[in-house]
Backbone as JSON Lines, residues from 0, in Angstrom:
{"i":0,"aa":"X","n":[0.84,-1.18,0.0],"ca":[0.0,0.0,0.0],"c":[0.89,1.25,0.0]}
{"i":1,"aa":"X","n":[0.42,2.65,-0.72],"ca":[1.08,3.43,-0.54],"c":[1.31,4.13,0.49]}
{"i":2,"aa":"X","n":[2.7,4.93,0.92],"ca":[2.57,5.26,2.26],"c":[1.13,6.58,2.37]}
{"i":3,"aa":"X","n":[1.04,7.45,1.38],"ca":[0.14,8.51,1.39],"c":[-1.42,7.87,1.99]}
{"i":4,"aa":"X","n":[-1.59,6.62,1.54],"ca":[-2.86,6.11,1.54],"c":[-2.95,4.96,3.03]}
{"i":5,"aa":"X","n":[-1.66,4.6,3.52],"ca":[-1.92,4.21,4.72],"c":[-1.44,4.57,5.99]}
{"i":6,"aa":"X","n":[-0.99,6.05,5.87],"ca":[-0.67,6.54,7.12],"c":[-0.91,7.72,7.06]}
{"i":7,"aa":"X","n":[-2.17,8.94,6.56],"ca":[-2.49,9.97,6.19],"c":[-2.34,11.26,7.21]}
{"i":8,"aa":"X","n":[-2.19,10.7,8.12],"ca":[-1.99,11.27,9.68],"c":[-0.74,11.41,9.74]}
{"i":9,"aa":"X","n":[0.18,10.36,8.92],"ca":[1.84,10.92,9.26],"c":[2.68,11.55,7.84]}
{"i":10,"aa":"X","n":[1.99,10.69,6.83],"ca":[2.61,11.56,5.79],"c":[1.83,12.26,5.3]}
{"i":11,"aa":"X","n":[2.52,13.55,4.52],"ca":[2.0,14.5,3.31],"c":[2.96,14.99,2.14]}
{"i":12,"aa":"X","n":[2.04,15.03,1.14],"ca":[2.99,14.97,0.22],"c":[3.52,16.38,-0.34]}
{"i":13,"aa":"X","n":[5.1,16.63,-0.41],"ca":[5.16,18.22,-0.8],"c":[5.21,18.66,-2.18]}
{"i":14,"aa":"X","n":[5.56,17.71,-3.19],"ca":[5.76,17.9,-4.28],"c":[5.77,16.45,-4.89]}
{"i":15,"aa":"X","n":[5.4,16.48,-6.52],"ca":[5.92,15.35,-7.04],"c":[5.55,15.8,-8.93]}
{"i":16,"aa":"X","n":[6.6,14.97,-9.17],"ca":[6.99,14.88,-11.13],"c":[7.42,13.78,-11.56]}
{"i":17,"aa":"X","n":[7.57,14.04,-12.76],"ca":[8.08,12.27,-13.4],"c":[9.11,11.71,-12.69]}
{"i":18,"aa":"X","n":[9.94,12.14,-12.33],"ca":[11.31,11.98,-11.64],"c":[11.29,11.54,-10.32]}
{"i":19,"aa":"X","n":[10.25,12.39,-9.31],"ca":[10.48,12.23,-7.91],"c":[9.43,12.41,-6.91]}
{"i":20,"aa":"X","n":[8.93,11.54,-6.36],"ca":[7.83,12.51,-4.95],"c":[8.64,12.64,-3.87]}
{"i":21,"aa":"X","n":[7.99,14.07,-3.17],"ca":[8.74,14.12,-2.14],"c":[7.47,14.6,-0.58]}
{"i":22,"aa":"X","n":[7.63,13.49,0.36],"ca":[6.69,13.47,1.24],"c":[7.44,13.98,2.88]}
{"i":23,"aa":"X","n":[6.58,14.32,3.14],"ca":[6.78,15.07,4.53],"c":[6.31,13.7,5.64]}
{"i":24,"aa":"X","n":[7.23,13.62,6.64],"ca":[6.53,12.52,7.57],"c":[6.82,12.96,9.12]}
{"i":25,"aa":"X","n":[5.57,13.32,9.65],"ca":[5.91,13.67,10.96],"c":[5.08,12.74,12.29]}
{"i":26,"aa":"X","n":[5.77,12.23,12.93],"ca":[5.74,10.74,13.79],"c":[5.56,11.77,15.61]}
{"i":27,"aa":"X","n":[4.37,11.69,15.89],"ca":[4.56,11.84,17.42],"c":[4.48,10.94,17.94]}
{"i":28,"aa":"X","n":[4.83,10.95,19.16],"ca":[5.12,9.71,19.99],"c":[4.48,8.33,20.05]}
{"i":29,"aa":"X","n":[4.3,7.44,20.1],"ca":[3.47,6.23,19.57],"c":[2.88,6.13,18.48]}
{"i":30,"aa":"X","n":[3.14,7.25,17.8],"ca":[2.21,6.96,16.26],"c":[3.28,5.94,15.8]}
{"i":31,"aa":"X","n":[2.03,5.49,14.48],"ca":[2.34,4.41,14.07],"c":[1.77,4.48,12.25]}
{"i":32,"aa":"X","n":[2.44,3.98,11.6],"ca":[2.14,3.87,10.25],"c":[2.16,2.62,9.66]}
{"i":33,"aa":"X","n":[1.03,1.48,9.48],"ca":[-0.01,0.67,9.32],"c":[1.88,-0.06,7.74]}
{"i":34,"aa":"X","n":[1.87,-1.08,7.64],"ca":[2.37,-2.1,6.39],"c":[2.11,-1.03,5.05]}
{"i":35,"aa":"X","n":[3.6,-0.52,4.6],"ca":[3.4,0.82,3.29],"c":[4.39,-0.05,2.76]}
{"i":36,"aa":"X","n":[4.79,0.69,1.24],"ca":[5.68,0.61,0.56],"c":[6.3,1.36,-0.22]}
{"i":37,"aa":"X","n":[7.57,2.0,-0.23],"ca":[7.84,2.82,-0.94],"c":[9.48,2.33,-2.41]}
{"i":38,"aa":"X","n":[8.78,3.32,-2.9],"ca":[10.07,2.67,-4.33],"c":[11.8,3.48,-3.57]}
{"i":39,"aa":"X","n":[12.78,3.09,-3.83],"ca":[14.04,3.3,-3.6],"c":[13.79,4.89,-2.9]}
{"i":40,"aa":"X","n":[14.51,5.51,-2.2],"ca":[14.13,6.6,-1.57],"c":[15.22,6.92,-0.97]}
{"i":41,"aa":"X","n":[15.35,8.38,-0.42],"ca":[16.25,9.19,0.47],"c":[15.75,9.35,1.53]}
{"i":42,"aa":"X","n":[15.8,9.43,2.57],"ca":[15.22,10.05,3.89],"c":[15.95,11.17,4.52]}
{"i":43,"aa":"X","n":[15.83,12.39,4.87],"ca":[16.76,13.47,5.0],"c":[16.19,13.93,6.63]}
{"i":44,"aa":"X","n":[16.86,13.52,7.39],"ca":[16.1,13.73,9.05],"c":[16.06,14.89,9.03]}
{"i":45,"aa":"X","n":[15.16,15.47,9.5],"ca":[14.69,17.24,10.28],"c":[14.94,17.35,11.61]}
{"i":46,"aa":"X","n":[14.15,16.29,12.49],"ca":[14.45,16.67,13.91],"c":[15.03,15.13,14.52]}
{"i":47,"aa":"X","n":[16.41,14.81,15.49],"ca":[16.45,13.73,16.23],"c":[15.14,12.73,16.4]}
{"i":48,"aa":"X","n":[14.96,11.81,16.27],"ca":[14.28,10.67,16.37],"c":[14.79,8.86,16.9]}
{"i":49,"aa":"X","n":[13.47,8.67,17.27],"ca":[13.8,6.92,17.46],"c":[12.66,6.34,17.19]}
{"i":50,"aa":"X","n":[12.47,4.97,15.81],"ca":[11.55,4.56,15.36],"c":[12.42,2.97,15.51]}
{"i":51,"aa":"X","n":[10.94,2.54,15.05],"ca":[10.84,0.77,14.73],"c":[10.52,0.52,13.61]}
{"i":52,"aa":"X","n":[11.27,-0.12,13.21],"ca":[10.9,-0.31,11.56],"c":[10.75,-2.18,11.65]}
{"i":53,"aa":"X","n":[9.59,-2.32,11.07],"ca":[9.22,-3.77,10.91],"c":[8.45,-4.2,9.52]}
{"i":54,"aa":"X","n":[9.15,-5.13,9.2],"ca":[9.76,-5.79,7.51],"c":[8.36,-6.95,7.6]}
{"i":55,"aa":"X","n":[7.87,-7.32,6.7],"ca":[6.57,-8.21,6.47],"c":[6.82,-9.39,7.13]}
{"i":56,"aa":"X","n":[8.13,-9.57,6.99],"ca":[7.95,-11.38,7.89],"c":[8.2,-11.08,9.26]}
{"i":57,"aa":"X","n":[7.96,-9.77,10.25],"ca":[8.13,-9.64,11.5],"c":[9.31,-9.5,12.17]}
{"i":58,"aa":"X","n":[10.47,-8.65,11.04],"ca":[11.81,-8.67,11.25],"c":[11.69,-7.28,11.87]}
{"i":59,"aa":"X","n":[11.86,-6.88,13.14],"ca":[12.1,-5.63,13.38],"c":[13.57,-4.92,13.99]}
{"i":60,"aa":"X","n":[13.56,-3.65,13.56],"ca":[14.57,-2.96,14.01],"c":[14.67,-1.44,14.45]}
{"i":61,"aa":"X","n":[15.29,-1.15,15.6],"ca":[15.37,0.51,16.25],"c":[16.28,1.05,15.53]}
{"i":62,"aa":"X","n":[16.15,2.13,14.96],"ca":[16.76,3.16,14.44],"c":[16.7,4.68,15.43]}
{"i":63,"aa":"X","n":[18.16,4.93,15.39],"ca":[17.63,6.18,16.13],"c":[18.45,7.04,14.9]}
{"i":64,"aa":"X","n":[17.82,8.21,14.63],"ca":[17.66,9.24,13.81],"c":[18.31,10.45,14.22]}
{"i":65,"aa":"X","n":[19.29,11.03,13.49],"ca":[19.8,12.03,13.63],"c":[19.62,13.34,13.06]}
{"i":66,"aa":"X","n":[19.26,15.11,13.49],"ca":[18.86,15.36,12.48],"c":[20.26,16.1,11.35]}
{"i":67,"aa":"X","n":[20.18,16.46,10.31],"ca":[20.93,16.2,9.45],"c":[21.36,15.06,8.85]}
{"i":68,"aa":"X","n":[20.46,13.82,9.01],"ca":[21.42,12.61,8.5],"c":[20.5,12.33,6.92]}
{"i":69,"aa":"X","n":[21.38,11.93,6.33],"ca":[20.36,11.22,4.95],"c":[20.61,9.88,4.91]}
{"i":70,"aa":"X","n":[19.55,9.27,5.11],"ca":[20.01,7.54,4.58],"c":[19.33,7.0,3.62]}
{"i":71,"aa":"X","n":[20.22,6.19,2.86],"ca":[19.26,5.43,1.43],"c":[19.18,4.48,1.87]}
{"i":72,"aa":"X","n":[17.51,3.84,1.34],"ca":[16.81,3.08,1.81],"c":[16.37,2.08,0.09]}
{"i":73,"aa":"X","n":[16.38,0.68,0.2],"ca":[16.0,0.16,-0.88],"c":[14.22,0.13,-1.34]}
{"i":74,"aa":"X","n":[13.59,-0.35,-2.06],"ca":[12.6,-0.12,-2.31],"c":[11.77,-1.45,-1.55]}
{"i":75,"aa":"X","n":[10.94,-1.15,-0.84],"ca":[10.44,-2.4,-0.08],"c":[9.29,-1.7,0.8]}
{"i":76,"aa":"X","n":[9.07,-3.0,1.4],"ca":[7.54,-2.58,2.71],"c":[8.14,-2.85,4.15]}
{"i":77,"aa":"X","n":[7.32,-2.05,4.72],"ca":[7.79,-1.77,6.3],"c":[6.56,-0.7,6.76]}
{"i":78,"aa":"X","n":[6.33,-1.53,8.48],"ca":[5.71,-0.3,9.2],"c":[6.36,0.38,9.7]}
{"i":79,"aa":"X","n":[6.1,1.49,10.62],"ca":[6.63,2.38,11.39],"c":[5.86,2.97,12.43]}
{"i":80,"aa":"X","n":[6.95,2.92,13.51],"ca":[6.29,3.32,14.79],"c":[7.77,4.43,15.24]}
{"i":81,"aa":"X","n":[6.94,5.78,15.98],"ca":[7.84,6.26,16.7],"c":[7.96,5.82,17.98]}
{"i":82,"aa":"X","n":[9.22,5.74,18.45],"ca":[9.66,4.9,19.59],"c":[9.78,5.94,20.78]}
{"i":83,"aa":"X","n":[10.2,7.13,20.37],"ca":[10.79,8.25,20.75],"c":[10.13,8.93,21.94]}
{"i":84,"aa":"X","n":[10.75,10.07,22.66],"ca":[9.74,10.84,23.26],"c":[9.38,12.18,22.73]}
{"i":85,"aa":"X","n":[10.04,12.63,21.26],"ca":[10.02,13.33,20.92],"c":[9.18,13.31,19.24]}
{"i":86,"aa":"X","n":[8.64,14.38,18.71],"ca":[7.97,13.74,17.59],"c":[9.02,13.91,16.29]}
{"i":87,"aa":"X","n":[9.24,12.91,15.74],"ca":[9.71,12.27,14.43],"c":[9.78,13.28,13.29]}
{"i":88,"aa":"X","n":[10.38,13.87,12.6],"ca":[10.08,14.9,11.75],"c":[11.15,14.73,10.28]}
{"i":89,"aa":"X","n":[10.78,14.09,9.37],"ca":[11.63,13.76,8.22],"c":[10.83,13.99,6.62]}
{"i":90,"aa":"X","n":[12.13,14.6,5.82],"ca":[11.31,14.2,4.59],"c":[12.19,13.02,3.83]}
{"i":91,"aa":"X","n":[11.06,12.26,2.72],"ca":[11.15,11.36,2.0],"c":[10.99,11.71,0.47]}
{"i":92,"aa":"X","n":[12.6,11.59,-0.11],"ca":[12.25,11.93,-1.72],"c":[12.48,10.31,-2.49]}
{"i":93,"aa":"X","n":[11.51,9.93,-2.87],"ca":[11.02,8.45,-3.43],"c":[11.76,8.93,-5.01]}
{"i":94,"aa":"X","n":[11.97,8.05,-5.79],"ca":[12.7,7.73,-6.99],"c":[11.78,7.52,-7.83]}
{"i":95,"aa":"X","n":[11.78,7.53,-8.64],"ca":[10.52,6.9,-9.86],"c":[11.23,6.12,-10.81]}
């Protein structure tokens, strides 16, 4: 599922063209974003964070988030939960 369409509460989208969407994702504390999928992507942190990222066969993992960091991410499905006590604040520029 797309992330726009199953977590509408955490993402929004800021722009998008043939080339690229680029979504806004902001995570307060226990939120949670429902099994998404996104194509190859950047993630560019805004504010410090700590999430759970969990993979379809129940593989999970803590990430803690720095802000200034960019990490590339492959194209796949995963939920998300903020772990944090602080709210989650990142954008996502997806690949086409």
């Amino acid at each position: 599922m797309d992330a726009l369409k199953a977590a509408p509460d955490v993402y929004s989208l800021i722009m998008e063209n043939e080339r690229v969407r680029v979504l806004r994702i902001k995570f307060k504390p226990g939120q949670k974003a429902v099994m998404h999928s996104h194509p190859n992507h950047v993630i560019c942190v805004i504010k410090d964070g700590k999430v759970k990222i969990t993979l379809p066969d129940g593989k999970a993992s803590e990430v803690t988030l720095k802000a200034g960091q960019a990490i590339w991410m492959q194209a796949g499905q995963h939920s998300a939960e903020n772990i944090g006590r602080t709210e989650a604040d990142n954008i996502v520029v997806e690949l086409k």
